[in-house]
Structures are given as C-alpha cells and as structure tokens.
C-alpha positions in Angstrom: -46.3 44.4 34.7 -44.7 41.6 36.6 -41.7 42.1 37.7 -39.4 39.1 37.5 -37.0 38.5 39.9 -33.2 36.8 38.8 -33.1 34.5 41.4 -32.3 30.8 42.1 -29.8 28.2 40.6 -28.6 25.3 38.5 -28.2 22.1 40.0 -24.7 21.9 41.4 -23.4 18.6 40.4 -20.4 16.6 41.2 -17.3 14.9 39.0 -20.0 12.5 38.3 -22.7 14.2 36.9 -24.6 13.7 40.2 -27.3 16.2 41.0 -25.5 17.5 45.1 -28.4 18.7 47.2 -27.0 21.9 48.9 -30.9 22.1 51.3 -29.2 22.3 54.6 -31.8 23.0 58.3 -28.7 25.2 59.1 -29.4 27.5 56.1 -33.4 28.2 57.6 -34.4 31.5 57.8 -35.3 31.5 61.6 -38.6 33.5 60.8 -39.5 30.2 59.2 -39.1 27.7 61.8 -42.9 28.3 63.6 -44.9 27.4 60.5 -42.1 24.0 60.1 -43.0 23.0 63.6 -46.1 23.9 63.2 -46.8 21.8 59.6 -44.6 18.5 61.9 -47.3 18.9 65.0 -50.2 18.4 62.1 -48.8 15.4 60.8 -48.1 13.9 63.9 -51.6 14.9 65.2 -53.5 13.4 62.3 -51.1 10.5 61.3 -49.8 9.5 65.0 -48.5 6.0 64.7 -48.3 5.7 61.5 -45.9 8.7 60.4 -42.6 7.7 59.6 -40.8 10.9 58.7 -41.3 14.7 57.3 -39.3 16.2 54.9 -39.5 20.0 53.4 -38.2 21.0 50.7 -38.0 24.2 47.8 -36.6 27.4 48.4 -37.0 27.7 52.3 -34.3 25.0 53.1 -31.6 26.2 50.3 -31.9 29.6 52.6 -33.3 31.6 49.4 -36.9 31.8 51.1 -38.2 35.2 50.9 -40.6 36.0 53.5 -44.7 35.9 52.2 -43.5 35.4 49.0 -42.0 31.6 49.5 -44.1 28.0 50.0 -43.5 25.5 52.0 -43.4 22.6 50.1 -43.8 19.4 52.6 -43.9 15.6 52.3 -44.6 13.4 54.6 -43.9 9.4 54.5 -46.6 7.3 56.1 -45.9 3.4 57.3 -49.1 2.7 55.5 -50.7 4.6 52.6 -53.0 7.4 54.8 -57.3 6.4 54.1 -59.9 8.7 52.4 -61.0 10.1 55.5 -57.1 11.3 56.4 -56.4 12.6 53.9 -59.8 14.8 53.6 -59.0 15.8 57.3 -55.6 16.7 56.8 -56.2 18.6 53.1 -59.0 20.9 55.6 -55.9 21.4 58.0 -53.9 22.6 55.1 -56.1 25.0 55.0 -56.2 26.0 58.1 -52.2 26.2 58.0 -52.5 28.7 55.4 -54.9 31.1 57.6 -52.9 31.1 60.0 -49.4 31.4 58.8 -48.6 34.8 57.0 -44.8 34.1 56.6 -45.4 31.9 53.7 -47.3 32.3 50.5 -48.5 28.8 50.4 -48.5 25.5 52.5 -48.6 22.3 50.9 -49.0 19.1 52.8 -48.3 15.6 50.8 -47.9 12.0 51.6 -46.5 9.3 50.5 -45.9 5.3 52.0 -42.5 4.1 52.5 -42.3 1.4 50.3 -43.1 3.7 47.4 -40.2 6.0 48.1 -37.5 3.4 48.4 -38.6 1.4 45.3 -36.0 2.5 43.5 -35.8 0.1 40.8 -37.4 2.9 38.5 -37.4 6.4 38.1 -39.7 8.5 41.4 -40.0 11.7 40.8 -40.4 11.8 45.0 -37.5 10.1 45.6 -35.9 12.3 42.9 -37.2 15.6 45.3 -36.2 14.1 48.5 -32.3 13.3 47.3 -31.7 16.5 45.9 -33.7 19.0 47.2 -34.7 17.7 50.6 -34.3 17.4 53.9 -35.7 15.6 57.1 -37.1 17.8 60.0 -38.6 14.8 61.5 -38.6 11.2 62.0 -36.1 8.6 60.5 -34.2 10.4 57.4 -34.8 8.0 53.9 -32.7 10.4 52.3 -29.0 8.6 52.2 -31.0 5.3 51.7 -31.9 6.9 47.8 -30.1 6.6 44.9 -28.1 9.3 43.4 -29.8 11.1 40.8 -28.4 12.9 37.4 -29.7 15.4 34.9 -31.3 12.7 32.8 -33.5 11.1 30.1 -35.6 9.6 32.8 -35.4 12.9 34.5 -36.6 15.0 31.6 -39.3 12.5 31.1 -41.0 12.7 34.8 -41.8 16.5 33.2 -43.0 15.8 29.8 -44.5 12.8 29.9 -47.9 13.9 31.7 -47.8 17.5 29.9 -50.3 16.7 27.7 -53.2 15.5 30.1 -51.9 18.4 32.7 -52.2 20.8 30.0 -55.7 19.3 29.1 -56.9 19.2 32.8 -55.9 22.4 33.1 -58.4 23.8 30.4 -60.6 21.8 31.6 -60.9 23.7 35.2 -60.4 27.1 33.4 -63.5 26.4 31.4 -67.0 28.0 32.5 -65.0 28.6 35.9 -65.4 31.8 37.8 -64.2 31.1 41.5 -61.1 33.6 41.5 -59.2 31.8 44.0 -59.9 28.6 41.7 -58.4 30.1 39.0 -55.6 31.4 40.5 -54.6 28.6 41.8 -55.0 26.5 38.6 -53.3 29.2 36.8 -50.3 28.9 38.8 -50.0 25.0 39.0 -50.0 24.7 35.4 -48.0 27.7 34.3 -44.9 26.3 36.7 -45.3 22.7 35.2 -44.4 24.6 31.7 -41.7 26.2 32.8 -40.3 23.4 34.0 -41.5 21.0 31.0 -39.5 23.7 28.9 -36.8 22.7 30.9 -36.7 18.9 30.7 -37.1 19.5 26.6 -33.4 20.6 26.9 -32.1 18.4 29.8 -30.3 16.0 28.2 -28.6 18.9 25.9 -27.5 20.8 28.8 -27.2 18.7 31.1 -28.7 20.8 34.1 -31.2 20.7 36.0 -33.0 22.9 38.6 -36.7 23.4 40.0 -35.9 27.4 40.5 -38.3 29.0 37.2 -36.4 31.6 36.3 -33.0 29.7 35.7 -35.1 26.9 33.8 -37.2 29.9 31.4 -33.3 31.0 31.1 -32.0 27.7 30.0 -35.2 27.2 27.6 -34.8 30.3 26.1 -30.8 29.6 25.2 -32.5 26.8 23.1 -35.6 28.2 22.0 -34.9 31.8 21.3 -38.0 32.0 19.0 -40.3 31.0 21.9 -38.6 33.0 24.6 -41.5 35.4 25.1 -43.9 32.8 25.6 -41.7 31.1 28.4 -41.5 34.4 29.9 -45.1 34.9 30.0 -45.4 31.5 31.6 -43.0 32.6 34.1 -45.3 36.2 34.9 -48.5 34.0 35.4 -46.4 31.4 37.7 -45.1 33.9 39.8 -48.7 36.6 39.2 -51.0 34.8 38.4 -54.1 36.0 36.4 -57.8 35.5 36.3 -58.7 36.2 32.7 -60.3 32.6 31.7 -60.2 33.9 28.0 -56.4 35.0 27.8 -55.3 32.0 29.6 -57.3 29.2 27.4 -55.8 31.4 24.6 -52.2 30.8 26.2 -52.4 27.1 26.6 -54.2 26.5 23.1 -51.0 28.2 21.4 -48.3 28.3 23.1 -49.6 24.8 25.7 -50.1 23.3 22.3 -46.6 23.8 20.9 -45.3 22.7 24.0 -46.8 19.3 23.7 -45.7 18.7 20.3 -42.4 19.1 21.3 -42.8 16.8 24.0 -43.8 14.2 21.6 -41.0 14.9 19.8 -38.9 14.1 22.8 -40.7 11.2 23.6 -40.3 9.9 20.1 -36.6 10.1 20.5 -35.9 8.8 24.5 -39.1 6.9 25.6 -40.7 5.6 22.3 -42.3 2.8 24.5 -44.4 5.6 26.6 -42.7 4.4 30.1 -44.3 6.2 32.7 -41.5 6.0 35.2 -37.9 5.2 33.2 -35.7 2.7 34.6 -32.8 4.4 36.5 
C-alpha cells in the first residue's frame, strides 16, 4: 500500500490572477547544494561557450525537497540549439549524475535555445516553468524578461492537448517490455502527466493551478467525485511506481481512455482549431 503523503500547494496568485513564483535559492535545503553545483559544472563542461544560463526548478527550490525522495528538475538555455552528439554525451552524464548523487531520487538534465524561451508571442510551457516555478543558479537570469502567466485556457491546454499520443506512447513502451527499470520509469512519466492532465480539465473552473500531485488529484477529485479512485491510483503509481505490464495497460485502457475523452471534450469547447501552443 502506498502511502500518500498531503504535501505541496496551490499556486499562490496575486490581485491579478497572476500565478507568484514563491522558488527562492534562500529556501535550499543545504544538503542539496552539492548535486546543484555539481549538475552547473556538467553543463558548463559539455556546453562551454555556448551555455547561457541554468535554472532548477520543482520542489527543491520552494524548500519542500525531501531528502532521496525529491528530483532535481534542471533546464538549461543554450545560445544555440545543443547537436546530436551533445546531447547523447550529456543524456550519458545524466546518468552518471544519478550514480553518484544519493540525496535525490532523480536528476534530469534539459535544454533549450534562447530564442525559444523568449518567444513569447504564444503559449511555452518552458517559459511557463521558468516564471513561476524557477529559478537561475547560473548565468544571465531570463526569468523577469517572461511574461506573467495565469491559471488559464492556454495553460490547461499545454496538458491536454498531447494526452492522447502520451497516453498512446505510453502503451506503446509498456507492451512486450520487460526491462524493470524501463518500466518503472515509463510508469512514472505517464502516471504524473495524468494527474496533472486531471488538473488542467478543471483549470479554468477553479482557477488554480499547481505542479504538486497530490493538491492537483485533490482539485480533480472536487470535480470528478466519481473518478476519484482512479486519480488516486494514478497518484500511488506516480509516486510507487509498478511493474505489472498487465495491470498498467489495463489502467490506461480504462481509466487513460476516459481521460482522453474528456480532453476532447475540453478541446471542443477552448481550442476547437487544435492549437498546439495557444496565444497568450
């Protein structure tokens, strides 16, 4: 039995209806700082002259990071977009990283080019990340160069949008698959991308917003009473995940399925035109 911890939090917003980003490097767990400065040597190594800036983000920099039990959630910006052979090298350092670094449960290294996160013109789920649940730990900080973000349409539909396909890729690495780390790992990617796509179907009701799992299955569940024990067991395999194949294929054909019919639903009503990326 998974035991479910009540933590994290709603987006705190302003007068406005703006989404305030309370991530704060004075809030670090000092226990933490080694793997940070570890994750900003890598970069720099592998991307010398052509990193801009790193940012981290998730539950480390709000100060709710529990020790072996949190990731470290990083993005790096890049001058240029990074080539093939970078980004193989630096996904094998990732790796590495996560070897060597006990204090977190998971290390994930990403990157992006500038231009890309200060288009701004439409909706960046990046950008998005960066505003409101970001900070910079090295380089030139983008951050108060980034529009202000609410609890929105274009929000919601960062999350829904892609559910289907995710949903579908999903089952497609499940299938025939019996590398238990593999498995794992799939099981956990997707089962947090419902959660939160249970969230974004009641976004614009509500008008909240958080990435935490257990206030978005709580928020969900206000709406969708009838489906709360399905949420709930989306939440258990985020947080343990499992490596029945059968069970979870079974999960994502039912309850996956129902999921993506709402979706549509929602996407019927705020983005009949299918826009990937909603104008802000």
């Amino acid at each position: 039995m998974t035991t479910i911890r009540e933590i994290g939090s709603l987006c705190v917003t302003d007068r406005d209806g703006y989404i305030i980003n309370h991530s704060d490097w004075k809030k670090i767990n000092p226990n933490f700082l080694p793997v940070i400065y570890d994750v900003v040597n890598t970069y720099s190594t592998h991307l010398q002259d052509d990193l801009h800036s790193v940012y981290i983000r998730g539950s480390i920099p709000k100060g709710i990071g529990i020790e072996g039990v949190a990731d470290l959630d990083t993005i790096a910006v890049t001058k240029q977009n990074p080539n093939k052979p970078q980004l193989k090298r630096l996904k094998e350092v990732e790796q590495e990283l996560n070897q060597k670094h006990t204090c977190v449960d998971g290390i994930e290294l990403s990157f992006y080019g500038i231009e890309d996160i200060l288009n701004t013109s439409s909706f960046s789920i990046i950008s998005f990340i960066l505003k409101t649940h970001g900070i910079c730990v090295f380089g030139e900080d983008l951050i108060p160069q980034l529009p202000r973000y609410k609890a929105d349409e274009a929000l919601a539909n960062d999350h829904l949008i892609h559910l289907q396909g995710q949903i579908k890729n999903a089952c497609d690495d499940l299938q025939d698959n019996s590398d238990m780390e593999d498995i794992k790992d799939c099981c956990k990617w997707i089962m947090k991308i419902i959660v939160r796509a249970g969230l974004a179907l009641v976004i614009t009701k509500a008008n909240s917003y958080t990435r935490d799992l257990y206030p978005a299955y709580k928020l969900f569940s206000e709406y969708f009473p009838e489906k709360e024990n399905d949420m709930k067991k989306a939440l258990e395999y985020a947080i343990t995940p499992i490596i029945d194949v059968n069970l979870l294929l079974s999960f994502l054909n039912e309850f996956g399925t129902w999921m993506v019919s709402e979706a549509e639903k929602w996407l019927k009503s705020y983005n009949p035109n299918r826009e990937l990326n909603m104008k802000l």
